[in-house]
C-alpha positions, 0 to 999 in steps of 0.5 A, spaced: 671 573 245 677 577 247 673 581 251 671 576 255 676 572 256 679 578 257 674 580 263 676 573 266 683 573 266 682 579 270 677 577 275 681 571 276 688 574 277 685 579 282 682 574 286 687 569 287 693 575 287 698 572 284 699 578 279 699 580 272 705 575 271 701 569 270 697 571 265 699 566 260 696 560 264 690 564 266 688 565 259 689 559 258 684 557 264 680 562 262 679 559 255 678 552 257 673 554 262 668 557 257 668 552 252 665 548 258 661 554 260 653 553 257 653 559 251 647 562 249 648 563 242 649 555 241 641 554 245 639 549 249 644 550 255 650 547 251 656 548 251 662 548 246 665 542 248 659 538 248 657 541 241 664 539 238 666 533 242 658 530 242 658 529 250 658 533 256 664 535 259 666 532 266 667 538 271 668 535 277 675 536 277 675 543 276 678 547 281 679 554 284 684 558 280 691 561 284 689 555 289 695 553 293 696 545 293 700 540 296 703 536 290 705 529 293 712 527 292 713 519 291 717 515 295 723 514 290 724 521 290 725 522 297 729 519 303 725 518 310 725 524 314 724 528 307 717 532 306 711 528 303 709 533 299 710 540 297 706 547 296 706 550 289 700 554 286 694 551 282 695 555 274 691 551 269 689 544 267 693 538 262 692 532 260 690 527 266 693 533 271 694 540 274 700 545 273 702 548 278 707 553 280 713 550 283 716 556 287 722 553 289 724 551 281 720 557 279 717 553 273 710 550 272 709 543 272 704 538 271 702 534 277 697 528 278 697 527 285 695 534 289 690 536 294 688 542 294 687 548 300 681 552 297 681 556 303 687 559 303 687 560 295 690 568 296 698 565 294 704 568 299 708 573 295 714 569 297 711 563 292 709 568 286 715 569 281 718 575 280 719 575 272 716 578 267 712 572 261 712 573 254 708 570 248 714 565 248 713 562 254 706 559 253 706 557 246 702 551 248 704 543 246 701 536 248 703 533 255 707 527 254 705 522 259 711 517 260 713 512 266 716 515 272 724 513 269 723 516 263 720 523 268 726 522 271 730 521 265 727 528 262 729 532 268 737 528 269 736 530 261 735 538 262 739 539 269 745 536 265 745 540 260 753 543 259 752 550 257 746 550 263 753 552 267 756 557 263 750 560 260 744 563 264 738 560 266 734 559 261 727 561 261 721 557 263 720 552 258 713 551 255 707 549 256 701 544 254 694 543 254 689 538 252 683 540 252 680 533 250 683 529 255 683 532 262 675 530 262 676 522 261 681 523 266 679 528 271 677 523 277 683 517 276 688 516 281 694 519 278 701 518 283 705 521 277 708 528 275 712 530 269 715 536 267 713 540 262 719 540 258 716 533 256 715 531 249 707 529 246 704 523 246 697 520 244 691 522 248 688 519 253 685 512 251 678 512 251 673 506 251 671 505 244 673 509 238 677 516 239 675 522 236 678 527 233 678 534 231 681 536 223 688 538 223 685 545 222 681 545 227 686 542 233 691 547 231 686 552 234 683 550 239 690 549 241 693 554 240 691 559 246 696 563 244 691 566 239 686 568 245 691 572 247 690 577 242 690 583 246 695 580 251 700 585 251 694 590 252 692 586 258 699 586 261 700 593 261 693 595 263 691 597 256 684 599 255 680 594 249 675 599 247 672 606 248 667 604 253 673 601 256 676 607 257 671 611 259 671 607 266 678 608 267 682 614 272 686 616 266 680 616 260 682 624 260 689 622 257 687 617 252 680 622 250 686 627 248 689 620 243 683 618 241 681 626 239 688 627 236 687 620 231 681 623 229 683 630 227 688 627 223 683 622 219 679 628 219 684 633 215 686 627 211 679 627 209 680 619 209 672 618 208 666 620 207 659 618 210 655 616 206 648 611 205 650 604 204 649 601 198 643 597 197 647 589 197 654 592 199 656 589 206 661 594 210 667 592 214 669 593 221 674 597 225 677 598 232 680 602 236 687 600 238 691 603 244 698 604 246 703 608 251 710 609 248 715 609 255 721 613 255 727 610 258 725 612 265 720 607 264 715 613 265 708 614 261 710 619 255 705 619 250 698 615 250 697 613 242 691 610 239 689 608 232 683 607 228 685 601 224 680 597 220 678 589 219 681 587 213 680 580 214 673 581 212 674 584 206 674 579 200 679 578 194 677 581 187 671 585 191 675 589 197 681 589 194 686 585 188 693 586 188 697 587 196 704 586 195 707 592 196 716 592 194 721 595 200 729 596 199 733 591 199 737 591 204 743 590 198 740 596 196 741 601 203 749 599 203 750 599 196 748 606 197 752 607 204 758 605 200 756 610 193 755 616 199 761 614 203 766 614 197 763 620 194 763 624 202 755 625 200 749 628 204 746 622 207 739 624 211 734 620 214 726 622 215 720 618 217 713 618 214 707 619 219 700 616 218 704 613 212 699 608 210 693 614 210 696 617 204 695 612 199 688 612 194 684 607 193 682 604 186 676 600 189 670 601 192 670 600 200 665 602 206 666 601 213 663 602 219 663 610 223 667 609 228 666 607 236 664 614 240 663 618 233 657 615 229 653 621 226 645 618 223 645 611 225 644 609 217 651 613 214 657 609 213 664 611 210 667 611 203 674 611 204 677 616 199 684 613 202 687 606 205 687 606 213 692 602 217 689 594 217 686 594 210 690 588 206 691 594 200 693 600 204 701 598 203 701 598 196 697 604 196 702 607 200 707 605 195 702 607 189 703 614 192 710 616 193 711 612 187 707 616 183 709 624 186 717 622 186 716 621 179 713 628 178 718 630 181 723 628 176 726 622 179 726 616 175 725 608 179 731 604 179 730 598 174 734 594 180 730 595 186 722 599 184 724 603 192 729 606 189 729 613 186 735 617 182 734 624 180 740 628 176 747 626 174 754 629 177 753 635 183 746 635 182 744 628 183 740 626 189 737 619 192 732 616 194 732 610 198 724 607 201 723 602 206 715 602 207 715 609 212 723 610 212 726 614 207 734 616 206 735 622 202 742 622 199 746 628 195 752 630 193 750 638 194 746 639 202 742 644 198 740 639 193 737 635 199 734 640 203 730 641 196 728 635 196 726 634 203 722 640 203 718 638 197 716 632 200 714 635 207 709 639 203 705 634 200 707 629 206 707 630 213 714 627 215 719 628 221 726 630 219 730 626 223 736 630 219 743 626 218 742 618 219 743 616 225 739 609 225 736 606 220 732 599 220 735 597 226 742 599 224 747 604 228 750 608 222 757 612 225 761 616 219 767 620 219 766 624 213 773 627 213 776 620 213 771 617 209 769 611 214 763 610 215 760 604 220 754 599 221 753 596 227 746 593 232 749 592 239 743 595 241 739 590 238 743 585 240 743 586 246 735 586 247 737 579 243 741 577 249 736 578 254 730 576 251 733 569 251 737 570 258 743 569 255 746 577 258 751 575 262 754 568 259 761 566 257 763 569 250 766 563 245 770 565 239 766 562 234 759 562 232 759 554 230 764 548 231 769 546 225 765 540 221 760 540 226 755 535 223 747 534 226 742 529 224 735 531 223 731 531 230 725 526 231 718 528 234 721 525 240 726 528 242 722 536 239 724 541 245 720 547 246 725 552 247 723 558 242 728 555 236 725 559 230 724 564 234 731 565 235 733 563 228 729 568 226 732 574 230 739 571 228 737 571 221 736 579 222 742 580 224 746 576 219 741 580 214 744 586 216 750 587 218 754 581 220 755 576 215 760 572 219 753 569 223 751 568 215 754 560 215 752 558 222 746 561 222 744 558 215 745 552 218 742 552 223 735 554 220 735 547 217 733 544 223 726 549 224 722 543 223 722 539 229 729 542 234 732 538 239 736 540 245 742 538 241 741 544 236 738 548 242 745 548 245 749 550 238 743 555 238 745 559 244 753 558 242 752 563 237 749 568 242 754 566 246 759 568 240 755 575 239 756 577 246 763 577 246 763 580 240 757 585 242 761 591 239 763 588 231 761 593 227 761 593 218 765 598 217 765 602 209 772 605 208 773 607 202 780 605 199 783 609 193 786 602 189 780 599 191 776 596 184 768 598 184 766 591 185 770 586 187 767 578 188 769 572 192 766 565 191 765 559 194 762 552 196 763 546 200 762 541 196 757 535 200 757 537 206 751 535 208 751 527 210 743 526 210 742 530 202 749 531 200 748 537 197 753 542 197 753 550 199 754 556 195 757 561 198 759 569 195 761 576 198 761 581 194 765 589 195 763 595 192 770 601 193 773 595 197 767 595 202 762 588 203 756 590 201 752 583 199 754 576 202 750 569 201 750 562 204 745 557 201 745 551 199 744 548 192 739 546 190 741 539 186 746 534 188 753 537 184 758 530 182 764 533 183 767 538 187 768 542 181 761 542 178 759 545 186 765 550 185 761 551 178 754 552 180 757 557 186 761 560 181 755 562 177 750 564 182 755 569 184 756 571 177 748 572 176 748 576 182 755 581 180 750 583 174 744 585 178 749 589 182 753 592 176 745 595 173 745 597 180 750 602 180 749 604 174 743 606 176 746 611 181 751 614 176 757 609 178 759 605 172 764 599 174 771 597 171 770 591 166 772 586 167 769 585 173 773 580 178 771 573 182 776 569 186 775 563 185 779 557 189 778 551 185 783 551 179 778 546 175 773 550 175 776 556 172 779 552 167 772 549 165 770 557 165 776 559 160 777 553 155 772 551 150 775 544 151 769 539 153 771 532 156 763 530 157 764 530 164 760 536 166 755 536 160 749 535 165 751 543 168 753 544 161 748 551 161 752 554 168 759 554 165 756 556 158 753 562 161 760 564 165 764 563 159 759 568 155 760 573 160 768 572 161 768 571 153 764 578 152 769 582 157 764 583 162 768 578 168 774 575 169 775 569 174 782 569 177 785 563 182 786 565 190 788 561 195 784 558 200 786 560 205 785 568 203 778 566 200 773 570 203 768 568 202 770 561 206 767 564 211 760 564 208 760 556 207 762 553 213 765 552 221 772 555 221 779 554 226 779 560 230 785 563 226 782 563 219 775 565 222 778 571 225 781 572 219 776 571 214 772 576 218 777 581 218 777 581 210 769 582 211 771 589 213 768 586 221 771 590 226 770 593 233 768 600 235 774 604 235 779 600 231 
C-alpha cells in the first residue's frame, strides 16, 4: 500500500508541477483516490469504500490534482469594483468542498463555490509556496461547517491574535478530511469557505440513519498521516526498495551501502540459513535507506539497514520480555557532579550496530533478505537481535550486562545502567544510555583499559572526552572545576521548528498566578501543542529546570488545547529565545554539603481539582543535580499537609539519591538537610505531639519523623524568599524568578 500510494503521489506531483512541498495533500488525495478505486483483492470490481460504507461512492466530483481554480468571494467580503473570485491551487477534497492553496495567504483553505481551469492545471511558480512541510503540518481533523458569521469570526479570531505581532508567522495550520462525507455532498450548491483552522463538526446529514465506522476504525481511515509511512523517504527522493533502487542513477552508491550492511551482518554472523520448520511462520524484513547530510547540505554518506517486521511476531511465541532499562538522566549529572569535584576523567564512546550485539533466548526465523536470497526453500535462524524486533533492546542490554560483569563491575542497586569497578584512584564508571556509554576514572589509565577492553569485544567509536551527550553541550574547566551543561543548539532547532526564531525574548516562562480553564471540543486548536510540550518537556529533563513549573502546567491542557494555551505555549519559547545561551553550571565548592534539599508546595493552586504541587531541588557538592514539579495526587486540607506530602516526596527521593552516591564511593554527611518554609510543618515532623488534625497523613509525617529521629535527615526552616525550590511550584515576579534561577546554578556562557 506505501508503494503504491507512494508511485501516486509522485505521478501526481510531476503532473501538476507544484513540487515536493505538497506532498502532504497529496498523499492524502492519493489515499482518498484508492478507496474509490476498484481493487482486486476485494473481487467483483468493488471498491473499498462500497465494501465498508455499503454504497457506491459518487465520483463526480472529483478533479484533476494541482488544477488551478477560481474560488468565489461572497458579496459580504468584497466591495464593488473588487475581484469576484480568486486564483488558488486544487489540493485535495474535505467534507462538502476542496482545499485549495491560497497563495496570497499562503495556507490551504477550504472552499465550496469554485471553478476549475483543467486545462491549465500546470500552477505558476509564482502560486506554489516556498516552504519546507512537515508531519506536523498534515495532521488530519474533521472540517467544521459553520455559517458565514461564525467563518468570519474563526478568521478575526486568529489575525487578532497578540502574540501574532511580536512572534513569527505561525506555521500553516492543520488540515482536515472526511472521507464519509464529501460524497453525499460532491454535487450541492455550496456558496460558503471556512478556513481550515475551523473546529469539527457532525458529518454531512444523510437521509435516513448515518453509519459509522468504530472508533478504531475511524481513527485510521482518518488518519492519513499513517500512509505516509515512507514520507520522509518520499521528500527527500529516497528509494523504498532494491528493485527501486536499481532504476536510480546513483544506485552504485546505495549498491556500496546495501553491500557494506550486509557484510557487517555477515561478520556478526547474525544468522544462519536454514529449512524452515514444518508449522513455523517466518517474519519479515526490509530494507531502509538513509543519506546523512553534512552541514553544506551536501550528500556525505548513503546509509541502509536491514531491519526485520517485529510487528509480526507474537508474545509468548516470538518474544516474552521487552523492557529494556537506560540511565536516568538524575543519574548522568549525579555523575558529572561526582567527576567534576573529583577532577575525573570523563570519555564518551558509541556503540555501532549496538542492537546486533545481543542473542536471542528464542527461536526465530526470517525471510533471506530482498536481492541476497540463497535456495528458495532456506530461511534465517537469528543467532543475535536485529534492529526492528521487539526484544533486540533488551538483548543489547542482556549483553553489556553480562560482559561488563566479567569484567569486574558490579551494577548499581539504584540505577541497573549504572556500573562501578574499584574503589579510590582505581575506580572507573560506567554510565549506559541504550548505545552511548560515559567511561568515568579518577586515573587516564584505568579509563583507557576499560576503553580497550570493550572495543575488543564491541565495535565502538571513540569519541574521546565527552563533548556532547543526549543532546547535551557539556564544556569543563578541570583546573577550576567547573563543569557546564547547556543545549543551545536544540534549542534553537526547537525555535525554528515552530518559527518562533526571530520573536521577541520575554523574561518569564509563564505569568505570576496565571489560572486556565480546561478547553472544550469547541475551542480545540490545531497547532501541534503536544508536539511542543513534548520538546519543552525534554528540555526541562535535561538541563533547564527553571522551564520545569510552566512546562508542568501546561501539559495539563494536552488533551484538548485552545488558542489560549497555544499562546502561553509559545511564550515559553519566546523565554527560551532570550535566554538561548543558559546554561547548568556544576562548580564544585569546598563548604559545600554532599547533598543538600529544598522543598516546597503550592497549596490548591488548581481552581478546577484543588490539588496542590510538589515541588523539590536537590544539589550534590553544591550543585542542582535533581528537580521536580508534580502535582499531588490527593486534595491536602491545610497548607501544612501540602507542605507535609511535598516535605516526604523529597524525602523518598533524597534516600535514592543517598544509595546512589554510595554506590559511587561517596558517602553523605548525616544528617542530610531539607529546607523547609512552612514552619508548621517542621514541627509536625519534630514533635510527637498530635492534635488529630492531620491523622488522615498520618503515615507521611511518621515516615519523615522516622528518618529525622534515625539522624539520617534534618529539616531546617528558610525564608521564603531564599526557597529554592519556589521556583518549581509556581509563576514568579520577574525579581524572585531571576533570583531563584540563579540559585539553580543557571547562568549564561562566559559568566
Amino acid at each position: 500500500m506505501n508503494r503504491t500510494l507512494v508511485e501516486k503521489v509522485r505521478s501526481m506531483l510531476e503532473d501538476c508541477g507544484i513540487g515536493k512541498e505538497f506532498w502532504g495533500p497529496a498523499i492524502q488525495t492519493a489515499a482518498f483516490l484508492v478507496n474509490r478505486s476498484p481493487a482486486s483483492a476485494i473481487g467483483q470490481r468493488k471498491t473499498p469504500y462500497e465494501v465498508w460504507e455499503g454504497r457506491r461512492p459518487n465520483v463526480r466530483g472529483l478533479r484533476a490534482f494541482g488544477a488551478a481554480v477560481h474560488v468565489h468571494i461572497p458579496k459580504e467580503r468584497r466591495r464593488k469594483l473588487d475581484a469576484k473570485s480568486w486564483k488558488g491551487i486544487f489540493v485535495g477534497y474535505a467534507p462538502c468542498g476542496y482545499r485549495v492553496w491560497d497563495p496570497k495567504q499562503k495556507k490551504i483553505v477550504v472552499v465550496r463555490d469554485v471553478v476549475f481551469v483543467e486545462n491549465d492545471s500546470k500552477a505558476s511558480s509564482e502560486e506554489i509556496p516556498n516552504t519546507q512541510c512537515s508531519s506536523a503540518d498534515f495532521r488530519i481533523r474533521v472540517m467544521r461547517e459553520d455559517s458565514e458569521e461564525d467563518s468570519e469570526a474563526v478568521r478575526e479570531n486568529v489575525s487578532a491574535d497578540a502574540d501574532d505581532e511580536e512572534d513569527n508567522s505561525e506555521a500553516d495550520s492543520d488540515e482536515s478530511a472526511e472521507e464519509n462525507s464529501y460524497d453525499s455532498c460532491a454535487d450541492r450548491t455550496i456558496r460558503e469557505e471556512t478556513e481550515e483552522q475551523a473546529e469539527a463538526e457532525s458529518p454531512a446529514r444523510r437521509s435516513g440513519r448515518d453509519r459509522k465506522p468504530p472508533g478504531w476504525h475511524q481513527e485510521y481511515e482518518m488518519n492519513y498521516t499513517g500512509f505516509a509511512l515512507n514520507a520522509s523517504s518520499f521528500v527527500d527522493n529516497l528509494p523504498t526498495s532494491l528493485a527501486e533502487m536499481k532504476k536510480r542513477p546513483d544506485w552504485d552508491k546505495w549498491q556500496a551501502a546495501v553491500r557494506e550492511e550486509m557484510d557487517s551482518l555477515e561478520r556478526n554472523q547474525t544468522w544462519t540459513l536454514v529449512k524452515l520448520p514444518e508449522g513455523r511462520v517466518p517474519i519479515t524484513c526490509k530494507w531502509l535507506f538513509k543519506v546523512k547530510h553534512n552541514e553544506g547540505d551536501e550528500e556525505d554518506r548513503y546509509k541502509a539497514r536491514l531491519v526485520a517486521r517485529g510487528f509480526s511476531q507474537k508474545a509468548g511465541f516470538d518474544y516474552a520480555e521487552t523492557y529494556s532499562p537506560v540511565a536516568r538522566l538524575d543519574t548522568v549529572r549525579v555523575v558529572l557532579a561526582v567527576a567534576n569535584e573529583q577532577r575525573m576523567a570523563v570519555h564518551q564512546m558509541d556503540v555501532k550496530t549496538a542492537f546486533l550485539n545481543g542473542h536471542l533466548e528464542e527461536e526465530i526465523y526470517m525471510t533471506q533478505p530482498e536481492g541476497f536470497e540463497r535456495g528458495k526453500q532456506l530461511v534465517c535462524r537469528l543467532n543475535k537481535s536485529l534492529y526492528g524486533l521487539k526484544q533486540a533492546s533488551r538483548a543489547w542490554n542482556a549483553r553489556f550486562h553480562s560482559f561488563v560483569e566479567r569484567l569486574g563491575f558490579r551494577r548499581s542497586s539504584s540505577d541497573p545502567c549504572l556500573y562501578v569497578k574499584g574503589r579510590g584512584c582505581n575506580q572507573v564508571i560506567l554510565v549506559l544510555y541504550v548505545d552511548d556509554l560515559l567511561v568515568v576514572g579518577r586515573q587516564l589509565k584505568a579509563v583507557e583499559v576499560v576503553k580497550r577492553c570493550l572495543a575488543n569485544e564491541f565495535e565502538m567509536t571513540d569519541i574521546g572526552e565527552v563533548q556532547a551527550f543526549l543532546g547535551m553541550r557539556i564544556d569543563r574547566d578541570l583546573e577550576r572545576r567547573i563543569l557546564r551543561i547547556s543545549q543551545r543548539g536544540f534549542l534553537e532547532n526547537l525555535l525554528r521548528r515552530f518559527n518562533m526564531h526571530e520573536c521577541k525574548a520575554t523574561s518569564t516562562p509563564i505569568e505570576c498566578r496565571l489560572r486556565l480553564k480546561k478547553g472544550e471540543e469547541a475551542e480545540r486548536t490545531d497547532k501541534p501543542y503536544r508536539e511542543l510540550i513534548g520538546c519543552l518537556t525534554y528540555v526541562t529533563l535535561t538541563s533547564r529546570p527553571d522551564l520545569c513549573a510552566a512546562v508542568s502546567y501546561l501539559s495539563q491542557f494536552q488533551s484538548c488545547p485552545s488558542e489560549v494555551h497555544w499562546v502561553h505555549a509559545k511564550r515559553v519559547l519566546r523565554y527560551i529565545r532570550g535566554t538561548l545561551d543558559l546554561g547548568l553550571v556544576f562548580s564544585a565548592e569546598e563548604s559545600a554539603p554532599v547533598i543538600e534539599a529544598f522543598a516546597d508546595a503550592d497549596w490548591a493552586n488548581d481552581p478546577v481539582d484543588r490539588r496542590s504541587l510538589t515541588g523539590f531541588v536537590f544539589r550534590v557538592h553544591g550543585s542542582t543535580v535533581s528537580w521536580l514539579t508534580r502535582k499531588q495526587s490527593t486534595i491536602s486540607l491545610s497548607s501544612t499537609e501540602a507542605e507535609l506530602v511535598a516535605l516526604s516526596t523529597a524525602v523518598c527521593h533524597g534516600i535514592w539519591l543517598e544509595r546512589l552516591l554510595k554506590d559511587l564511593d561517596v558517602e553523605p554527611e548525616h544528617p542530610v538537610v531539607y529546607h523547609e518554609d512552612n514552619q508548621s510543618t517542621i514541627k509536625v515532623v519534630e514533635e510527637e505531639r498530635d492534635t488529630g488534625r492531620l491523622k488522615h497523613v498520618d503515615v507521611r509525617h511518621r515516615f519523615v519523623r522516622e528518618e529525622i529521629q534515625r539522624g539520617n535527615i534534618a529539616v531546617q526552616y528558610i525564608r521564603t524568599g531564599e526557597q529554592v525550590a519556589d521556583i518549581m511550584t509556581k509563576g514568579l515576579p520577574v525579581s524572585a524568578f531571576q533570583k531563584h534561577r540563579a540559585s539553580l546554578g543557571l547562568a549564561r556562557s562566559g559568566h
